[in-house]
Legacy VTK file of the C-alpha trace (Angstrom):
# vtk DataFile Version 3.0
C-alpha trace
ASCII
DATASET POLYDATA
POINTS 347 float
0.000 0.000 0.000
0.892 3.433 -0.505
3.102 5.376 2.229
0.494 6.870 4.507
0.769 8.066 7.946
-3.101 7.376 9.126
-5.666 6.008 8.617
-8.436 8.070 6.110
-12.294 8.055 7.262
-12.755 7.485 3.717
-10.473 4.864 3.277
-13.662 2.523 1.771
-14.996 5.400 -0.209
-14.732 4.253 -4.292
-17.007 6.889 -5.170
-14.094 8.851 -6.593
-10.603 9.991 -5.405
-11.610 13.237 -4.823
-12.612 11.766 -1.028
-8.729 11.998 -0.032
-8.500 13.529 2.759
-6.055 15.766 4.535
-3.394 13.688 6.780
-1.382 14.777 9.879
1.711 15.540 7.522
-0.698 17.592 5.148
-2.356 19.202 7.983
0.724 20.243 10.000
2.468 22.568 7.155
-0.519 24.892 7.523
1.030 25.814 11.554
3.839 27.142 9.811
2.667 28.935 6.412
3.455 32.518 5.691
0.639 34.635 6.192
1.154 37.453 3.197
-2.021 39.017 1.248
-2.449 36.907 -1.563
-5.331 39.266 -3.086
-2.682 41.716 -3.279
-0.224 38.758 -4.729
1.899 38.967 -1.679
1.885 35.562 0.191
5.012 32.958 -0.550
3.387 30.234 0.307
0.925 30.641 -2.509
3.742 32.551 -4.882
5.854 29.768 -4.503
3.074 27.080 -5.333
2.187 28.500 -8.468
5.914 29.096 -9.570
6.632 25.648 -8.696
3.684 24.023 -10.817
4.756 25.888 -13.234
8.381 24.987 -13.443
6.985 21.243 -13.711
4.742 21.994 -16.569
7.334 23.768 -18.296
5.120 27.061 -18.246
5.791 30.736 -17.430
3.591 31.082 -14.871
0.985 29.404 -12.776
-2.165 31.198 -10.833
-3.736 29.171 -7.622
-7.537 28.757 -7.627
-9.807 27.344 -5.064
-11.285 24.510 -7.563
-10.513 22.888 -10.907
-13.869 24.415 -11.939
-12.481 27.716 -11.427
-9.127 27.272 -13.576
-10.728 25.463 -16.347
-13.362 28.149 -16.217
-10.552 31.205 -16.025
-8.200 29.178 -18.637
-10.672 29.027 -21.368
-11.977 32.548 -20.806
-8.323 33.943 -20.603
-8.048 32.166 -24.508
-11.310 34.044 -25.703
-11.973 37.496 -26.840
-15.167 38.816 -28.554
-18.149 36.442 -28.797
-19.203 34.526 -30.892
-17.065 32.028 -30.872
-16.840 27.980 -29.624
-15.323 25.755 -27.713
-14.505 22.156 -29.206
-14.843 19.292 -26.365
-15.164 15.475 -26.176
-19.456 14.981 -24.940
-18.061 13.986 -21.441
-15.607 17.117 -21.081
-15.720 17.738 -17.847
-15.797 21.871 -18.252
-18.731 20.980 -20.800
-21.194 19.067 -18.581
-20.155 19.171 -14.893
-19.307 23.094 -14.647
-22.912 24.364 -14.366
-22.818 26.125 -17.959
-20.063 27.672 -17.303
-18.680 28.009 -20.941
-22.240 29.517 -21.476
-22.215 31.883 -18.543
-19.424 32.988 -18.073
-17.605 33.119 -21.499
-20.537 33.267 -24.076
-19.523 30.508 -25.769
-21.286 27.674 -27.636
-19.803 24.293 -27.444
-19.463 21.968 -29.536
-19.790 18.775 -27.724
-17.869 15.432 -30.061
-17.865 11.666 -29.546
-15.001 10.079 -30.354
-15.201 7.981 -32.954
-12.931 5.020 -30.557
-14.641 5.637 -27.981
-12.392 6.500 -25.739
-10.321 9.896 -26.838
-10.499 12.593 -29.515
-8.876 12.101 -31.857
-7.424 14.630 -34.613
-10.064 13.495 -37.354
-13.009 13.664 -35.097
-11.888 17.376 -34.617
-11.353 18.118 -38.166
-14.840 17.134 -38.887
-16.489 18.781 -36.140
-14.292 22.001 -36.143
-15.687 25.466 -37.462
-12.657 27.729 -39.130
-15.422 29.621 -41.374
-14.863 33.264 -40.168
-18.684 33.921 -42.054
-20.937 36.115 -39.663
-23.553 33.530 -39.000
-21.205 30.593 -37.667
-19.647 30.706 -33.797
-16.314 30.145 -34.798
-13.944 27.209 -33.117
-11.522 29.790 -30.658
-10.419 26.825 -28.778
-9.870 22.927 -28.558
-10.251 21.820 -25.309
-8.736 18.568 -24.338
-8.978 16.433 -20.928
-6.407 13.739 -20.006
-7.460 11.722 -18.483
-10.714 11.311 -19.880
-12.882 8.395 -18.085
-9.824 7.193 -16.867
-7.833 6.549 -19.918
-4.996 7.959 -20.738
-4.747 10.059 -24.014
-1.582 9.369 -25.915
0.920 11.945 -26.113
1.624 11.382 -29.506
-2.036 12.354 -30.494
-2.157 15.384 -28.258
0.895 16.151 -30.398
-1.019 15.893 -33.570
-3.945 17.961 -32.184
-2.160 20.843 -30.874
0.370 21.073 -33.623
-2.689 21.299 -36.231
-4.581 23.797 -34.354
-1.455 26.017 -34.067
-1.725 25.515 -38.071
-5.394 27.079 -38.084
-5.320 29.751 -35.275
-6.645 27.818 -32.480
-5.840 28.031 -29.068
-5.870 24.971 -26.431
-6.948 24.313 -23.469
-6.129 20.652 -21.096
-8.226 19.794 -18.446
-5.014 18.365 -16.291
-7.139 17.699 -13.179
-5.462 14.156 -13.251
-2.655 14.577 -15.780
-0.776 13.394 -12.495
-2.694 10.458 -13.563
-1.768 10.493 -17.055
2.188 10.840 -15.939
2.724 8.514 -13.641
1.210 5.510 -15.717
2.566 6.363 -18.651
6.391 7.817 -17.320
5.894 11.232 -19.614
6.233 14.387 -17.728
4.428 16.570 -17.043
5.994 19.431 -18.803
6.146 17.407 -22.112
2.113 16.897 -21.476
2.028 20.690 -21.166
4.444 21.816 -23.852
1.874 21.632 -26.556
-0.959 23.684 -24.547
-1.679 27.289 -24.405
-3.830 27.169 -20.778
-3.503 23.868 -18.338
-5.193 23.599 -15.553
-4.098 21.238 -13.130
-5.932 19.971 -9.968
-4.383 18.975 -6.455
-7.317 18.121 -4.613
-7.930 14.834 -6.320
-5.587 11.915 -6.384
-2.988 14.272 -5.685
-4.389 14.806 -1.397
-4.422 18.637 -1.123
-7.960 19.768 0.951
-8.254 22.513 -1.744
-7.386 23.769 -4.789
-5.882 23.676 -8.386
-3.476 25.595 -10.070
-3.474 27.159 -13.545
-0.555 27.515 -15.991
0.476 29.377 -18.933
2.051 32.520 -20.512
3.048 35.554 -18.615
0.294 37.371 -20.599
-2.269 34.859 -20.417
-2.280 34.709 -16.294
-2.203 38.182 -16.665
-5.855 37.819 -18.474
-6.717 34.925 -15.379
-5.964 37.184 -12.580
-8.763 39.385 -13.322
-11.233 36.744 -14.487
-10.006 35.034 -11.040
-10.958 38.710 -8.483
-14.204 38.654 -11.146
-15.109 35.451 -9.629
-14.351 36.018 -6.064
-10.892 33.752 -6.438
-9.147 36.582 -4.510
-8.025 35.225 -0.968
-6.668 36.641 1.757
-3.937 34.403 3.615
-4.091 31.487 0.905
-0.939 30.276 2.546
-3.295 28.214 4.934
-4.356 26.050 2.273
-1.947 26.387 -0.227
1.640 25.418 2.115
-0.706 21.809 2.772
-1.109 21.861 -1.214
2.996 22.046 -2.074
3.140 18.808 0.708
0.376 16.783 -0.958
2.033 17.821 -4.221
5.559 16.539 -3.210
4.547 13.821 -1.005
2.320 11.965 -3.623
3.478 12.672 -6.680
3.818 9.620 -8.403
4.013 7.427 -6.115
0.980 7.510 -4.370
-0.568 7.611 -7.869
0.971 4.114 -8.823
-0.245 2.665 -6.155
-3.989 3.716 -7.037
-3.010 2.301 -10.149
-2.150 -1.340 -9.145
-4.890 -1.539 -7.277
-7.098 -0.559 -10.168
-5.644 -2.735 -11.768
-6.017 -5.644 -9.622
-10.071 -4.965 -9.424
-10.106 -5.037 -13.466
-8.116 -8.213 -13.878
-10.167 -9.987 -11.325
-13.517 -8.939 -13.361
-11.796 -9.944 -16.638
-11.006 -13.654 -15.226
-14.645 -13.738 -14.193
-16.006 -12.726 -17.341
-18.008 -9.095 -16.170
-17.820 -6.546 -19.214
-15.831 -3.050 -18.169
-16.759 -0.215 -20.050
-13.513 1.271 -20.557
-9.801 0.416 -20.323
-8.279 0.572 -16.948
-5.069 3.032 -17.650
-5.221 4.888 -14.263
-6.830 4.449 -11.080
-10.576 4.522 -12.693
-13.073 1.172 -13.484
-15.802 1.302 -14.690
-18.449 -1.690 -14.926
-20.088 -1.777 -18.231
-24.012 -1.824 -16.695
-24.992 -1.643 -20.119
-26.352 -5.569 -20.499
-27.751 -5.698 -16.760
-31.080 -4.918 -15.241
-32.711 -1.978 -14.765
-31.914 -0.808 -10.890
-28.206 -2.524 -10.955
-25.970 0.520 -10.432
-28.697 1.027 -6.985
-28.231 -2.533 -6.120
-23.993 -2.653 -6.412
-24.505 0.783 -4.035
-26.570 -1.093 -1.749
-24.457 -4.087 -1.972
-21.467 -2.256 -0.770
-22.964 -0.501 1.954
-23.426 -4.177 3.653
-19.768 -4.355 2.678
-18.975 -1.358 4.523
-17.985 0.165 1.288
-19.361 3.390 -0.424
-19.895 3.064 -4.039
-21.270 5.542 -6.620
-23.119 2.974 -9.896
-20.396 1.634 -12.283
-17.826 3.954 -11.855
-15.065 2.740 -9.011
-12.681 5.493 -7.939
-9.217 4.134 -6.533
-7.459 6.968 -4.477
-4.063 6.235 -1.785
-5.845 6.022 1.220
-7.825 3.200 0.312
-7.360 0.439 2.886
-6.648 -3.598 1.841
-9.982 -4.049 3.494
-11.645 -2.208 1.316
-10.330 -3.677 -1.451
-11.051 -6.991 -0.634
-14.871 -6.145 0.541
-15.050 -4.507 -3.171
-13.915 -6.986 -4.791
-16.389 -9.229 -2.747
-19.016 -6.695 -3.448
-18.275 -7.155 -7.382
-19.068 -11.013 -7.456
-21.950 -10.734 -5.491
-23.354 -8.053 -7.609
-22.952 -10.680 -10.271
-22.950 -13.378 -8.405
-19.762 -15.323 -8.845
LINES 1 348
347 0 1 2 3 4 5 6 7 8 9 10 11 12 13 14 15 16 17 18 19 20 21 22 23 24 25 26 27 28 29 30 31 32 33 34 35 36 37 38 39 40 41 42 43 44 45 46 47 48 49 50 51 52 53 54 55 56 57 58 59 60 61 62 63 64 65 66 67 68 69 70 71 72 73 74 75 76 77 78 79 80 81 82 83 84 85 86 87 88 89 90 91 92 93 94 95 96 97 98 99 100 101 102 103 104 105 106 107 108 109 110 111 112 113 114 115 116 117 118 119 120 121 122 123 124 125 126 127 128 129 130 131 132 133 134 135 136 137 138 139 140 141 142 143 144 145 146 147 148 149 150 151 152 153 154 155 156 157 158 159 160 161 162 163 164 165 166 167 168 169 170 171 172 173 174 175 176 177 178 179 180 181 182 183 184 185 186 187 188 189 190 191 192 193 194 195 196 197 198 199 200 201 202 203 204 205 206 207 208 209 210 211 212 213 214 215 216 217 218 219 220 221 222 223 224 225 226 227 228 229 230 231 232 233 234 235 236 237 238 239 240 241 242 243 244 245 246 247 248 249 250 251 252 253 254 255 256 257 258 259 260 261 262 263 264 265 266 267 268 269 270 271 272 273 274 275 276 277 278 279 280 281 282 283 284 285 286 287 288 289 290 291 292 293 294 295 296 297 298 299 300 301 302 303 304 305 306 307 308 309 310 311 312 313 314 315 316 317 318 319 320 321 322 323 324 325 326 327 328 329 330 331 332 333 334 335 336 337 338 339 340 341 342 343 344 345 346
């Protein structure tokens, strides 16, 4: 099991690994923080955060924000100028369906949401036939691609995020990547980070997630660009005061489990997916990270309630096909899911 130095209260909680939760180590760096302004960009803590994220993403600069939602949100916007315009996004993008409309609200853009034609990633031909380049008044013109890695749990390969981004570069269009677990991405696949990054113009990249930090997420790009953010960020209220509370526990989480802790969420993932391929039971994606997801698609009506039900007698907390993996999940609770998983289909 991954290095840990206590036991988590969610340490059975699969419903995704954004349930980490502080430890003692985290929790102790906030005693001794600095305790600067950081509305007035003036606390070290946070200063050195964002300079640090942004030295291992290869980037200029780097801007703390209180949630992933809140970078992707500023990221995108900080790419845009005069409406219309669109955003280009795979159908599950995260900043497309789980950001409350925030591409709508707060950026006046359309999206335009694309399946990929695998199944699992964009590819560069899916964009090229979805893409608008026609600069003719009644189209909302393609401003930005946005990409997300990883997507569903799968990794997308470098090599095509090459493609992508060296195309659009070709046509004018910015990009965006949704990095909330491009720790993921790196530590199953051995790439960096900066080489992820190097072929983005905004990445946002989130440390409350597999990464263990309470709060937060930082975004990355050009000196210019994170010019643009910082006001979009005081628009939204982003502005705090003595950030170095939250953001001192952020650079531990950041150097403690990264990747390391990560790989570990990945065996285990691992381990869960092999024992449902030896008992035949469909997954509905690839397990690349530490995400697996059941395929429910060939069961009952009232099956994702019944594996949530089943793992509550199993002392296990489960949210329908999807099974999150994060460090602080016990043996125990690998074993009872694992348990849970045969009973669901009786094995």
């Amino acid at each position: 099991m991954a290095s840990q130095d206590y036991k988590s209260p969610t340490h059975n909680d699969f419903r995704s690994d954004t349930f980490t939760t502080p430890s003692p180590t985290i929790i102790q760096a906030a005693s001794t923080c600095s305790l600067g302004d950081d509305d007035y960009y003036e606390d070290p803590d946070t200063n050195e955060l964002g300079a640090y994220v942004a030295e291992l993403s290869g980037k200029e600069s780097g801007l703390y924000c209180v949630s992933g939602v809140m970078s992707n949100q500023i990221g995108l916007r900080s790419l845009l100028y005069q409406p219309p315009y669109s955003i280009l996004c795979d159908s599950r993008a995260h900043v497309y369906r789980y950001e409350g409309a925030g591409l709508s609200m707060l950026s006046n853009a359309m999206v335009y949401p694309v399946i990929p034609s695998n199944g699992l990633y964009m590819t560069l031909e899916d964009i090229k036939k979805h893409i608008v380049l026609s600069e003719e008044y009644y189209f909302a013109t393609t401003r930005v691609i946005s990409l997300e890695n990883t997507i569903s749990g799968v990794v997308v390969p470098i090599e095509e995020i090459a493609r992508i981004c060296a195309w659009a570069k070709t046509v004018g269009v910015k990009t965006h990547l949704d990095g909330a677990r491009l720790w993921n991405a790196s530590a199953a696949t051995g790439v960096s980070i900066k080489e992820y990054c190097q072929h983005f113009d905004t990445v946002s990249l989130c440390l409350s997630k597999g990464i263990g930090a309470p709060i937060g997420s930082v975004l990355v790009a050009d000196k210019e660009t994170i010019k643009i953010g910082k006001r979009f960020r005081k628009q939204l209220g982003g502005n705090l005061r003595q950030a170095g509370v939250i953001t001192s526990m952020a650079m531990v989480a950041l150097k403690m489990n990264f990747p390391n802790a990560l790989k570990y969420t990945h065996e285990v993932a691992k381990e869960v997916a092999e024992l449902c391929t030896k008992n035949d039971i469909k997954l509905l994606y690839p397990t690349d990270t530490n995400f697996v997801w059941l395929d429910f698609s060939e069961q009952p009506e009232g099956t994702a309630q019944k594996f949530n039900e089943l793992g509550k007698k199993n002392g296990i907390r489960l949210s329908g096909n999807r099974i999150g993996i994060h460090y602080q999940i016990s043996k125990e609770s690998v074993e009872a899911l694992k348990r849970t998983i045969l009973e669901l289909y009786q094995k």
